[in-house]
C-alpha positions in Angstrom: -11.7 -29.9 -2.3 -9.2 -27.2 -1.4 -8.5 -26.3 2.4 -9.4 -22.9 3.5 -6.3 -20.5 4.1 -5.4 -20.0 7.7 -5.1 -16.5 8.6 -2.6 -15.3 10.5 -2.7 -12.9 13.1 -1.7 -9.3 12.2 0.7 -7.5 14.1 0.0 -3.6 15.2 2.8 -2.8 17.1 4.6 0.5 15.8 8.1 0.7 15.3 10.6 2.5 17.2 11.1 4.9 14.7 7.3 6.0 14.1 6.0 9.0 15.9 4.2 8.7 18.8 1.5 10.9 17.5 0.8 9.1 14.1 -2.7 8.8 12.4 -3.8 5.4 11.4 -6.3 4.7 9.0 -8.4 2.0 10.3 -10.7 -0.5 8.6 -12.6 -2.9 10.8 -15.4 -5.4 9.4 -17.6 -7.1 10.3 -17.9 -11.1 10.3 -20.2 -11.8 7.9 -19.4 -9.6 4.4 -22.1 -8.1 2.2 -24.4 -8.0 5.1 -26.2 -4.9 6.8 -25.1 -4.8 10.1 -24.2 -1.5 11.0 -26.4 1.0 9.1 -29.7 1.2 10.8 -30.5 4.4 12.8 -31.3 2.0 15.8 -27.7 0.9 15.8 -25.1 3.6 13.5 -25.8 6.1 15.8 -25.2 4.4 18.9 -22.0 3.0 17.2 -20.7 6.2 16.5 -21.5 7.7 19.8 -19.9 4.8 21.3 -16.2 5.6 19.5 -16.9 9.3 20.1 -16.8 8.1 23.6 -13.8 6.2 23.6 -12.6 10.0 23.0 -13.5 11.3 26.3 -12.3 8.2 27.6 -8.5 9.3 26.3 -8.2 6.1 24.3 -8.4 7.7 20.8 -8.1 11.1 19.3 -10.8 10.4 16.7 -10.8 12.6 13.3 -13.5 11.0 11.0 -15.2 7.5 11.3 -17.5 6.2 8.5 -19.9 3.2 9.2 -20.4 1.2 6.0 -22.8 -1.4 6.0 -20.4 -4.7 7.1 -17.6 -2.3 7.9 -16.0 0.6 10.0 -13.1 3.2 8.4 -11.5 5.6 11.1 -8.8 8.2 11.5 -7.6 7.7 14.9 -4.4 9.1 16.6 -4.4 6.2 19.3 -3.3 7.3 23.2 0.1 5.7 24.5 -1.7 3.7 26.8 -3.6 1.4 25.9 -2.7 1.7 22.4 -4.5 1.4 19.6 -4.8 -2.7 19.1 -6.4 -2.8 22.9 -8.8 0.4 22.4 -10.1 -1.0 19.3 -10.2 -4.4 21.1 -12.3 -3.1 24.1 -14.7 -1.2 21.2 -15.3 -3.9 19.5 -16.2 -6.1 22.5 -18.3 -3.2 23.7 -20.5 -2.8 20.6 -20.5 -6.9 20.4 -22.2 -6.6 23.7 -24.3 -3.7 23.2 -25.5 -4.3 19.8 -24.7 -7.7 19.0 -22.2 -6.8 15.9 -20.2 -9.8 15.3 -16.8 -8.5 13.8 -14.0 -10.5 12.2 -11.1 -11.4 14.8 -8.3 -8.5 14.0 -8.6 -5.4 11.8 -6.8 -3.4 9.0 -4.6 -0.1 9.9 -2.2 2.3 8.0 -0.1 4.9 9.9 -0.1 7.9 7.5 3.6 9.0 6.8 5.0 12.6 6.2 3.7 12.8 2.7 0.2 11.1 2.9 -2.6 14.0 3.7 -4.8 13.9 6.3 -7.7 15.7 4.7 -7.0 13.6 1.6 -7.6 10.4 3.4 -10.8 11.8 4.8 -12.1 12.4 1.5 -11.1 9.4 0.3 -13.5 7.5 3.3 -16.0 10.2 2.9 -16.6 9.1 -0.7 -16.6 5.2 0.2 -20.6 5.2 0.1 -20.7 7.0 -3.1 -18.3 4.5 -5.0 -20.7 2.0 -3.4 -23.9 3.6 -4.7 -25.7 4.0 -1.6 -25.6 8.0 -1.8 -25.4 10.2 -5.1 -23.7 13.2 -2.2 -21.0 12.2 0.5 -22.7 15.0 2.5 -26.2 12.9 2.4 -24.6 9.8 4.2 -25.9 9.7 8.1 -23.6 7.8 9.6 -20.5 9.5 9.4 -19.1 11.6 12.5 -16.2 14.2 11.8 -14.4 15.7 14.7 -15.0 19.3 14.4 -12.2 20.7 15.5 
């Protein structure tokens, strides 16, 4: 019987030479894979309302975020301070809390670069439930919020 591999923490600290203002693309999931846990109009809504929040709270600029069923994709443009490992700690232990998500310890990001698109990446996550067959239209998906501005 083969040991399990040990994960090793992931490291989100930006280098010197990134912008301060960069866009990540975020993917944060949920502990147990293959699982509804997020899509239920008792919960998505109050999910997404609570990282809208985190907006008004100047933790996040928030573009787009996309609840799958066992997983979260964002584009956030985090604050200096906290930054974005500690706001997307403090979401996650606020919607553990609230609505008793369990997620996996750390989370996935991507700072877009110079020559990756903005709009292109949205359309990418907007089509995720699409290529997962649970919509034939990206415009029929509820749980989606896009910053209208």
């Amino acid at each position: 019987m083969s040991a399990l591999p040990v994960r090793t923490k992931l490291h989100h600290d930006v280098p010197s030479w990134a912008a301060d203002n960069a866009t990540y693309f975020v993917t944060i999931c949920t502990e147990a894979r293959r699982v509804n846990h997020l899509c239920f109009p008792d919960v998505g809504h109050h999910v997404l309302e609570s990282a809208v929040y985190r907006q008004t709270l100047m933790q996040w600029w928030l573009h787009l975020c996309l609840l799958m069923p066992d997983h979260v994709h964002m584009l956030v443009r985090p604050m200096e301070r906290p930054g974005l490992a500690h706001a997307i700690y403090e979401w996650k232990k606020y919607t553990a809390r609230h609505f008793r998500i369990s997620w996996q310890r750390d989370f996935f990001d991507h700072r877009l670069r110079a020559n990756e698109s903005l709009l292109e990446k949205a359309e990418y996550i907007l089509q995720n439930p699409v290529r997962a067959g649970l919509v034939a239209d990206a415009r029929e998906w509820p749980y989606v919020w896009k910053n209208p501005r």
